[in-house]
KOLTOR-93081 format. One record per residue: chain; x, y, z of N, C-alpha, C in turn. Coordinates in Angstrom, 3 decimals. Layout:
<pts>
<pt A,<X,Y,Z>,<X,Y,Z>,<X,Y,Z>>
...
</pts>
This chain:
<pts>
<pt A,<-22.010,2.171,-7.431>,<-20.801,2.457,-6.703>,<-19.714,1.515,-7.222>>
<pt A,<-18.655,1.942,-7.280>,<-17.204,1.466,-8.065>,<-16.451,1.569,-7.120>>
<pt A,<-15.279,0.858,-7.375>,<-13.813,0.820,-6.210>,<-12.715,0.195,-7.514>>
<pt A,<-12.108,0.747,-7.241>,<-10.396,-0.134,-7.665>,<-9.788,-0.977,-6.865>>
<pt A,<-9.800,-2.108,-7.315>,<-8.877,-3.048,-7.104>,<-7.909,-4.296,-7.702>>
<pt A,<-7.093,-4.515,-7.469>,<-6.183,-5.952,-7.729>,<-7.210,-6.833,-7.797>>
<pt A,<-6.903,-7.274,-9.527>,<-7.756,-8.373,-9.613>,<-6.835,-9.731,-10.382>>
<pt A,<-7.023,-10.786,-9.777>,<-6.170,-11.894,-10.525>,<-7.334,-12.380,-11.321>>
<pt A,<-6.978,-12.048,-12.867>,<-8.473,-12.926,-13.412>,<-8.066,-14.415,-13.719>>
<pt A,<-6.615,-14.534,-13.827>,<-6.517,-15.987,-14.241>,<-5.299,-16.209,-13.508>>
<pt A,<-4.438,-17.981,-13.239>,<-3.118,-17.542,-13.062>,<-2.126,-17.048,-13.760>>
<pt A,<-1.646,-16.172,-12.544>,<-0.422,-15.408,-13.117>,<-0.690,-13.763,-13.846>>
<pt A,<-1.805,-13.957,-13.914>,<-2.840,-12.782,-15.218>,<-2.902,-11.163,-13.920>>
<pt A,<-2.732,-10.589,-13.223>,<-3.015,-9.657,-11.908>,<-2.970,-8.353,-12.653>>
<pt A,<-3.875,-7.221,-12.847>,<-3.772,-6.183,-12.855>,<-4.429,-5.135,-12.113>>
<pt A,<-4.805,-3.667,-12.032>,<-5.537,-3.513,-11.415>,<-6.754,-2.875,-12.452>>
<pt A,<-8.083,-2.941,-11.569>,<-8.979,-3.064,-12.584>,<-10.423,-2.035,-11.932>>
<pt A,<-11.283,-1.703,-12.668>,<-12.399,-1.474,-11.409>,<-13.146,-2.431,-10.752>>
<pt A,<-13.810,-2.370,-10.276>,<-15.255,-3.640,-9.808>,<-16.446,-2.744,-9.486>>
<pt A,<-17.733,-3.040,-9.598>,<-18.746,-2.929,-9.044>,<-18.774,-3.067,-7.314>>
<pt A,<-19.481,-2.528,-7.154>,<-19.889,-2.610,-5.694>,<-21.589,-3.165,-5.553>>
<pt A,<-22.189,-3.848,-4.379>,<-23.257,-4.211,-4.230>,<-23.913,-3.203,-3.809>>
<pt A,<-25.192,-2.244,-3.790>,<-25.916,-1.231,-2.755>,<-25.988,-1.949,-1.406>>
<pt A,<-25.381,-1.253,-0.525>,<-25.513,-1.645,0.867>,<-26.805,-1.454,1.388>>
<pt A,<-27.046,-2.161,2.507>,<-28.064,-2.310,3.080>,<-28.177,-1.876,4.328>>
<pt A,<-29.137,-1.428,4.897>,<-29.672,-0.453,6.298>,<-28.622,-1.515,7.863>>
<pt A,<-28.104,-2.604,7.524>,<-27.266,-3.284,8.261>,<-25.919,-3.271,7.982>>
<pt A,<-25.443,-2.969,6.804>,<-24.091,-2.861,6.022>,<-23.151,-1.812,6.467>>
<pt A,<-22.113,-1.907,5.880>,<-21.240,-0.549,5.732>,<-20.386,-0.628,5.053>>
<pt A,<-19.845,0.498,4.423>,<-18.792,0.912,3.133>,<-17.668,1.378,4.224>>
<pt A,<-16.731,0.418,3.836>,<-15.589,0.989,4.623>,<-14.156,1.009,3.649>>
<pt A,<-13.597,2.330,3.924>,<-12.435,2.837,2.756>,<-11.258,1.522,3.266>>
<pt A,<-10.680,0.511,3.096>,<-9.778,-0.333,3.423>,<-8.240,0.273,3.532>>
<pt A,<-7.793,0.033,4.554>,<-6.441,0.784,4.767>,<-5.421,-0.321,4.572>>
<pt A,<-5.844,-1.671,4.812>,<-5.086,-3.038,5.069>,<-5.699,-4.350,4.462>>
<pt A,<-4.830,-4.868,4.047>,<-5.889,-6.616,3.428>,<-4.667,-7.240,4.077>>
<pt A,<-5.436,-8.589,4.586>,<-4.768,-9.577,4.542>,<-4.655,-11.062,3.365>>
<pt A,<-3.507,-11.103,2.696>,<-3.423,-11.652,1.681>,<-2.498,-13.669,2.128>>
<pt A,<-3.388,-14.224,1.835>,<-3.078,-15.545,2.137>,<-1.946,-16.031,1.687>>
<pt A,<-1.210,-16.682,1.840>,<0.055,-17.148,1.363>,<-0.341,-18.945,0.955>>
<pt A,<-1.254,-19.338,1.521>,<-1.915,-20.771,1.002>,<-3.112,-20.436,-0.389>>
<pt A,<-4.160,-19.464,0.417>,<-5.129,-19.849,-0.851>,<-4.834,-19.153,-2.183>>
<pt A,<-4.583,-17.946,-1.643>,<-4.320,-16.673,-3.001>,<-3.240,-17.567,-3.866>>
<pt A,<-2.518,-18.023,-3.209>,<-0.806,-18.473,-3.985>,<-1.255,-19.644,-4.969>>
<pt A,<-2.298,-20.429,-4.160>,<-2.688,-21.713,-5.014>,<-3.364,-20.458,-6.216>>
<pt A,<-4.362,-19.908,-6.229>,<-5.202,-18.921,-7.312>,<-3.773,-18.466,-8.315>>
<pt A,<-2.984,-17.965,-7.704>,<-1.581,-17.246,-8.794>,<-0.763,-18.505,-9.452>>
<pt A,<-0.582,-19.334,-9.162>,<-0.239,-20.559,-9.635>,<-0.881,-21.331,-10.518>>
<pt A,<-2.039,-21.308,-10.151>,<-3.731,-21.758,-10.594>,<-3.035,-23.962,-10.275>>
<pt A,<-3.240,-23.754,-8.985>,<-3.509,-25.137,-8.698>,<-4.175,-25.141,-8.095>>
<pt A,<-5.139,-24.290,-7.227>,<-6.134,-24.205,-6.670>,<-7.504,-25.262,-6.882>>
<pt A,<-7.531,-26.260,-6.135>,<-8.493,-27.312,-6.424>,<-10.155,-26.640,-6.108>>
<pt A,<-10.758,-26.999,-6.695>,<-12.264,-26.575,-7.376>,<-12.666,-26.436,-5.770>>
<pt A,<-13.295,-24.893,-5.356>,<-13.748,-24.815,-3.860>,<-14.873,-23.910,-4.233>>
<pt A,<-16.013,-24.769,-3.410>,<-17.439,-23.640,-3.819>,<-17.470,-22.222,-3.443>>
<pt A,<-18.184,-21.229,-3.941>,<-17.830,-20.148,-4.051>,<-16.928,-19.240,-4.007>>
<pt A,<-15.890,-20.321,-4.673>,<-14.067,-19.018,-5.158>,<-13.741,-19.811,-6.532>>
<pt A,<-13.347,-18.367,-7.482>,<-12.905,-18.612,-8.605>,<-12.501,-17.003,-9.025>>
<pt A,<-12.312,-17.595,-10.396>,<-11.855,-16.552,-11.034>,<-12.529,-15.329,-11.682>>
<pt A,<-12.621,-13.934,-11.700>,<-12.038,-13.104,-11.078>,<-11.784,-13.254,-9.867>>
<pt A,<-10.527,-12.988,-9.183>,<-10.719,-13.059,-7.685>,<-10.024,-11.796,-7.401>>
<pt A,<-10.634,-11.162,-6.370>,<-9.345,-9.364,-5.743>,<-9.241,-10.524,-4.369>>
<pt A,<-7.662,-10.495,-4.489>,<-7.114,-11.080,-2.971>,<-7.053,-10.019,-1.989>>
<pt A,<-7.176,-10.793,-0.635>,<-7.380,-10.410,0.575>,<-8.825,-10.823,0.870>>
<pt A,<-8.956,-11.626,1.884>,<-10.184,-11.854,2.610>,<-10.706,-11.110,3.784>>
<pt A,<-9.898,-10.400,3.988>,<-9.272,-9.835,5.576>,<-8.894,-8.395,5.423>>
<pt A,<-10.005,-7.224,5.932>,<-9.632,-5.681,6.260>,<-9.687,-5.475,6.899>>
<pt A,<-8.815,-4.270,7.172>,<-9.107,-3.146,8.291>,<-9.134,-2.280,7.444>>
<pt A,<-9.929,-1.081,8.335>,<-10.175,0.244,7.961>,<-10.879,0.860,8.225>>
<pt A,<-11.553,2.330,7.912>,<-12.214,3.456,8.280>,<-13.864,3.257,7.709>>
<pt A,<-14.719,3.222,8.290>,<-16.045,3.511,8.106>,<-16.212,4.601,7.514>>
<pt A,<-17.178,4.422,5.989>,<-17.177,5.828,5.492>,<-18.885,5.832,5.258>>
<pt A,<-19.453,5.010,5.588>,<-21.242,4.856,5.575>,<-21.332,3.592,6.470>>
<pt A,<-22.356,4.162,6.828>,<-22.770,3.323,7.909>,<-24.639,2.855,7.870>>
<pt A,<-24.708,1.853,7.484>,<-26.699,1.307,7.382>,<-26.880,1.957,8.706>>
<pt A,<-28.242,2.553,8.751>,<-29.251,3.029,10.030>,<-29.415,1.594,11.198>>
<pt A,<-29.075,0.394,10.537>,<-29.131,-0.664,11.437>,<-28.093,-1.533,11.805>>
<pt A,<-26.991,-1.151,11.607>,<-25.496,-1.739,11.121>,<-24.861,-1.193,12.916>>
<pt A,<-25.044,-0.134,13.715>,<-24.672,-0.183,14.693>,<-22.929,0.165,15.127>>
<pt A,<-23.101,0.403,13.755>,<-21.503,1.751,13.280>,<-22.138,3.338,12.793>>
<pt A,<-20.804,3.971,13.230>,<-20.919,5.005,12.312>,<-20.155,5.766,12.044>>
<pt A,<-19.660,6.767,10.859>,<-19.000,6.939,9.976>,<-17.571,7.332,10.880>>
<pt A,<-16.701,6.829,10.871>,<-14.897,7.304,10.827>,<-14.292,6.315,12.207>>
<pt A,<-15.505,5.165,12.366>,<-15.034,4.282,13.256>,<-14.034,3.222,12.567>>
<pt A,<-12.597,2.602,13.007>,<-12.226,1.894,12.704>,<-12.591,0.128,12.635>>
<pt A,<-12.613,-0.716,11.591>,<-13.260,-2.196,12.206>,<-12.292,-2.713,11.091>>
<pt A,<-12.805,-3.836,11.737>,<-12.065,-5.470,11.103>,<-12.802,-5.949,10.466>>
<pt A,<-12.542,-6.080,9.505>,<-14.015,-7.136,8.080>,<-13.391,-8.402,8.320>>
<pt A,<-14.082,-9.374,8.298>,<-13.148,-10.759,8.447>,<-13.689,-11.199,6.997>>
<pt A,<-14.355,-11.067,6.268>,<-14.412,-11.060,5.194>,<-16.238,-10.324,4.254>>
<pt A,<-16.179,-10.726,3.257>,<-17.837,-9.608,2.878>,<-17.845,-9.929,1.398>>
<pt A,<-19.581,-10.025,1.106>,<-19.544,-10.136,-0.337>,<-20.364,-8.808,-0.409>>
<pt A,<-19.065,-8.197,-0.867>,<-19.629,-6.861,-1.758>,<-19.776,-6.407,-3.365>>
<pt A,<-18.860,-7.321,-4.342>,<-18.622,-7.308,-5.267>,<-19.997,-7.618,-6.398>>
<pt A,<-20.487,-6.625,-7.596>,<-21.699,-7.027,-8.204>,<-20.821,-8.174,-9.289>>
<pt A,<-21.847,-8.726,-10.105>,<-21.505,-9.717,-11.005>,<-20.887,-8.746,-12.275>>
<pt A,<-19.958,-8.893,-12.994>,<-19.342,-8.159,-13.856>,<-19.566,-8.672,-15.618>>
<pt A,<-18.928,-8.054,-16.762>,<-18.862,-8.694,-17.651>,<-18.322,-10.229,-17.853>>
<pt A,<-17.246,-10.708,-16.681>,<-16.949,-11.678,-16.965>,<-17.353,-12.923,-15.771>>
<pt A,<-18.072,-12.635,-15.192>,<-19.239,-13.162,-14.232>,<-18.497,-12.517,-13.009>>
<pt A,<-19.263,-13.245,-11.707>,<-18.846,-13.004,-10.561>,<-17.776,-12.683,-10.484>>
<pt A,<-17.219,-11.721,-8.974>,<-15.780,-11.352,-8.368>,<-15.767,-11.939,-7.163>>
<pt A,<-14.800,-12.833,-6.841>,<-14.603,-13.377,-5.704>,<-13.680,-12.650,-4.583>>
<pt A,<-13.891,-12.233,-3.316>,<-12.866,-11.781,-2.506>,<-12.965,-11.377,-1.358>>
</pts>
């Protein structure tokens, strides 16, 4: 599974790109994103690239930590189901790519 998104691979560097997706799990859910919330502290340090060394964030990164949106699969144990609206406060869905991990 694939998605498009805004990816900053370096500072200043932003295009849009595909990514991998992880196979969800019987607790998970794939939800189509209608909204991100995009940081004005961390993302800005990443576009600048002064961003001081923080464990598990780097570069590739797709900004926004923060969705809303529509449920479009729902895991048998996840306790959603399909066309419910929710709030992601954040999720590692992204697989490891040619140029390693995607952070976001």
């Amino acid at each position: 599974m694939h998605t498009d998104a805004i990816i900053l691979s370096a500072p200043r560097q932003l295009a849009l790109g595909t990514v991998g997706l992880k196979a969800p799990g019987p607790r998970d859910l794939v939800v189509r994103v209608d909204h991100s919330g995009i940081s004005t502290g961390t993302e800005k340090l990443f576009w600048t690239g002064e961003m001081p060394p923080f464990p598990g964030m780097g570069y590739p990164l797709v900004p926004g930590y923060e969705a809303a949106g529509e449920v479009i699969e729902a895991g048998a144990e996840s306790g959603f189901k399909p066309g419910e609206r929710v709030f992601v406060p954040g999720a590692n869905c992204f697989e490891s790519g040619e140029q390693g991990p995607v952070f976001g």
